[in-house]
N, C-alpha and C positions, 0 to 999 in steps of 0.2 A: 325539230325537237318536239316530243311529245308531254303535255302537261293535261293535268285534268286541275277543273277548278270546280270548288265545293262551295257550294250559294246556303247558308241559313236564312230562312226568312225570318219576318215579326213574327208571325205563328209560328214558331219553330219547326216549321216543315221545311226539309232538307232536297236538294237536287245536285246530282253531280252530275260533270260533263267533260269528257272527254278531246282534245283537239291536237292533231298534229300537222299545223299550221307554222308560219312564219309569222303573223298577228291576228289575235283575238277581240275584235271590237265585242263591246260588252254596252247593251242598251234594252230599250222597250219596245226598236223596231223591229220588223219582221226579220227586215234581211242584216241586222247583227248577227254575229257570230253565236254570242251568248242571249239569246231572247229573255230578259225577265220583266214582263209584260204585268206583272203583281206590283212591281215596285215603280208604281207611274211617277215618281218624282224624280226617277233619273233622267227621266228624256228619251230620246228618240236612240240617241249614241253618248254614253257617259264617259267611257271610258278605255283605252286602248292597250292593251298586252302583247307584252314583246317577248318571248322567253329567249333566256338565253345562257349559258351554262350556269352560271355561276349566280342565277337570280333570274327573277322577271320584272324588266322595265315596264314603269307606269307614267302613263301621259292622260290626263285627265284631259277631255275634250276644252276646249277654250270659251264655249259657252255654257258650260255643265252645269248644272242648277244645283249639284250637291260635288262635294267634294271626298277624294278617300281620306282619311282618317289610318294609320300604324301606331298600334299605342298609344292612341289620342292624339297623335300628330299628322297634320298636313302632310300629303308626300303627291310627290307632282314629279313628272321628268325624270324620276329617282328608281333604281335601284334597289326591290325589297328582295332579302331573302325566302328561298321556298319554303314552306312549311306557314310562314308570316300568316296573322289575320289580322285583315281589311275590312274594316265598314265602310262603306257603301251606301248614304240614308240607311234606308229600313234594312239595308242585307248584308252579313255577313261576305267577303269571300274569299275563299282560302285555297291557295295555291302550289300543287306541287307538279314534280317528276314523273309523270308515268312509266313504266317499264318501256324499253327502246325495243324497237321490231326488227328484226335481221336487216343487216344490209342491204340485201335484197327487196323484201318487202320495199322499204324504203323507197327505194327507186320508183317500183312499181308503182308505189303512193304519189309521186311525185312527178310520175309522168301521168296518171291520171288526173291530177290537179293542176296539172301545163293544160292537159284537156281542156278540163271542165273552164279552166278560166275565161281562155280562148272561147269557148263556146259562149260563156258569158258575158266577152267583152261584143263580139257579134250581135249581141239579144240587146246590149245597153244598148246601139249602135241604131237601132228602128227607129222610127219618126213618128212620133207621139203627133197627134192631131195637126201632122201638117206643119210642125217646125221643127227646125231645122236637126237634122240628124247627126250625129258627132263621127267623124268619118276617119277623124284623126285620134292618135292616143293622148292624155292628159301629159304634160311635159313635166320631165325632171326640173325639179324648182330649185334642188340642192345644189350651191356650187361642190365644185370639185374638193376631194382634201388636199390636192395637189400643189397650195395657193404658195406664191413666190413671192420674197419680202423684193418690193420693189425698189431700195435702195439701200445694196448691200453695207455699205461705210458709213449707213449711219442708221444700221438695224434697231441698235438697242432704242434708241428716240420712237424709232418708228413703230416698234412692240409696244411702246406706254400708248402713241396716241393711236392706234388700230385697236386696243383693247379700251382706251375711254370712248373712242367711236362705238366700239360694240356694245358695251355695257347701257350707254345713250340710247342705241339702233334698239338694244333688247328690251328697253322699259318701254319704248314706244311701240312696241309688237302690239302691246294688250288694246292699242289703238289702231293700228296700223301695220298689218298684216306684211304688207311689203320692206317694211322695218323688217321684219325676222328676217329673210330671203338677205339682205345684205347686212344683219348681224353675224350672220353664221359666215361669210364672207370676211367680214371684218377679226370673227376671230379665227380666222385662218391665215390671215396675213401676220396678226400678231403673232402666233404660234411658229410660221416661217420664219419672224425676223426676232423674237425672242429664242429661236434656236442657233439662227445664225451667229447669234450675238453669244452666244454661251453662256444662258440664263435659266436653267432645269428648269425650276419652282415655275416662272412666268411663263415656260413652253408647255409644263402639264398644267397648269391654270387654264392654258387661251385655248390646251386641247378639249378638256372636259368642258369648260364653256361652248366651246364650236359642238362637242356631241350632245350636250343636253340640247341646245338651243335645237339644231337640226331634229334632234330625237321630237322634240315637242312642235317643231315646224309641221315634218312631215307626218304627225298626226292629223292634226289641226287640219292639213291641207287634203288629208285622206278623208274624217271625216266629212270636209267641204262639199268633197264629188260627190259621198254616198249620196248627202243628202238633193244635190242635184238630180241624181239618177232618180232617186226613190220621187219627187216631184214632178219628175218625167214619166218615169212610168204611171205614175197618179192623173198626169195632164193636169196637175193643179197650178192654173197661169201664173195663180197669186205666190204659190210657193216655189216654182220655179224664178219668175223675177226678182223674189228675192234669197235665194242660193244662189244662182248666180251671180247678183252682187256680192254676196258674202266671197265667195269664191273667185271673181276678177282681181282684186288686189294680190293673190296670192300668185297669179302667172302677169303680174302687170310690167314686169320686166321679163318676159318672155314672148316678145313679139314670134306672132308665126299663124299657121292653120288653128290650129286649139284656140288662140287668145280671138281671131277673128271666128273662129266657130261659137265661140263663149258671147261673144259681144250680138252676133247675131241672135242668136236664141231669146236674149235678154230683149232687142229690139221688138221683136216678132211676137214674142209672149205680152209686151207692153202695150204693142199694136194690137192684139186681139182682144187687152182689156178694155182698152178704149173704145172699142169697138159700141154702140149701143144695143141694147139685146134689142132683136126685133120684138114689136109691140102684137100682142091676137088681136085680131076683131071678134 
């Protein structure tokens, strides 16, 4: 889907940008989507754009230093409509529809962006000063929406306490990164066993809780890696060991090649700060 977003800055000097992407991270680093390198109070990565018919989902990063603002209101994990304007600290940004490109085009777009990714996922993939190189792809963190209320004859019990688990798991996210990973979980079971049990209201409840929750997961955890990568590519030890902490909790329940390639890197980067720098004569 193609959207352009409309940036005002403090000086009311204007940029529009064009994207027709699946997500538009929106920061001050280079390799954001949206670069606005003027507005150094957003950070590195502030913010994440989802478009999607009927609106553009906003997931504000988890350590964002400013918040978006809609009519003066907070909006996080949420739903705005197109047209909507967003402050941003110092920036306006305003979000619509671009005109759709033939079917065709499309495709064509779409397979050169299979490309470019591919190509890109190779380039992450080099060995920065001799550690460790990431050989495997970053793991789906998301469970399944498939989830099965594990004990049919007495769903309706089992929907109340999978949704006070999740709600518990969800407040502890802002702590505890591997909380989300089995909130979204937890309101998946409820939403199986509030359906089984023939409960509407508590089956779209425990849904929209499982998709915001997931929606702001998989931000969160997508920001994680850029800023992994980008510290990689920098060879900066110091900010490597620490994205890849921030970013371990998030596959800590996904033992495999990634969570041992993550754990390595961290080891190796820590081993060379330890290291003492050799003394001149």
């Amino acid at each position: 889907m193609k959207i352009f977003v409309d940036v005002t800055f403090a000086d009311e000097s204007n940029l529009r940008q064009e994207f027709d992407q699946e997500e538009v991270l929106v920061g001050t680093a280079a390799d954001a989507h949206l670069t606005l390198k003027r507005a150094t109070e957003l950070g590195d990565y502030a913010l994440l754009l989802v478009p999607r018919s009927n609106g553009c989902w906003i997931s504000a990063a988890r350590d964002a230093r400013v918040r978006p603002l809609v009519g003066g209101r907070e909006v996080d994990n949420d739903l705005i409509p197109y047209g909507a304007t967003m402050d941003l600290g110092s920036v306006t940004l305003k979000i619509g529809m671009a005109s759709s490109p033939k079917r065709r085009q499309r495709r064509i777009w779409f397979g050169a962006c299979v490309a470019v990714a591919a190509a890109g996922l190779w380039l992450m993939r080099t060995k920065p000063e001799g550690l460790a190189a990431a050989d495997v792809a970053a793991p789906n963190i998301l469970p399944g929406s498939d989830a099965k209320c594990p004990d049919p004859l007495h769903s309706a019990e089992l929907a109340v306490e999978a949704i006070e688990a999740a709600d518990s798991r969800a407040l502890r996210y802002a702590y505890d990164p591997a909380q989300g990973v089995l909130a979204v979980k937890d309101f998946g079971i409820a939403e199986a066993c509030a359906k089984l049990a023939n409960l509407p209201e508590a089956t779209a409840a425990a849904k929209d809780n499982r998709q915001s929750m997931a929606a702001r997961l998989q931000a969160d955890y997508k920001v994680a890696g850029l800023a992994l990568e980008r510290a990689r590519r920098a060879r900066d030890l110091r900010r490597i060991v620490d994205a890849a902490r921030v970013l371990m909790p998030y596959v800590a329940h996904h033992p495999g090649e990634y969570r041992d390639w993550l754990m390595a890197l961290e080891r190796r980067a820590v081993a060379k700060l330890e290291v003492p720098a050799k003394r001149k004569d």
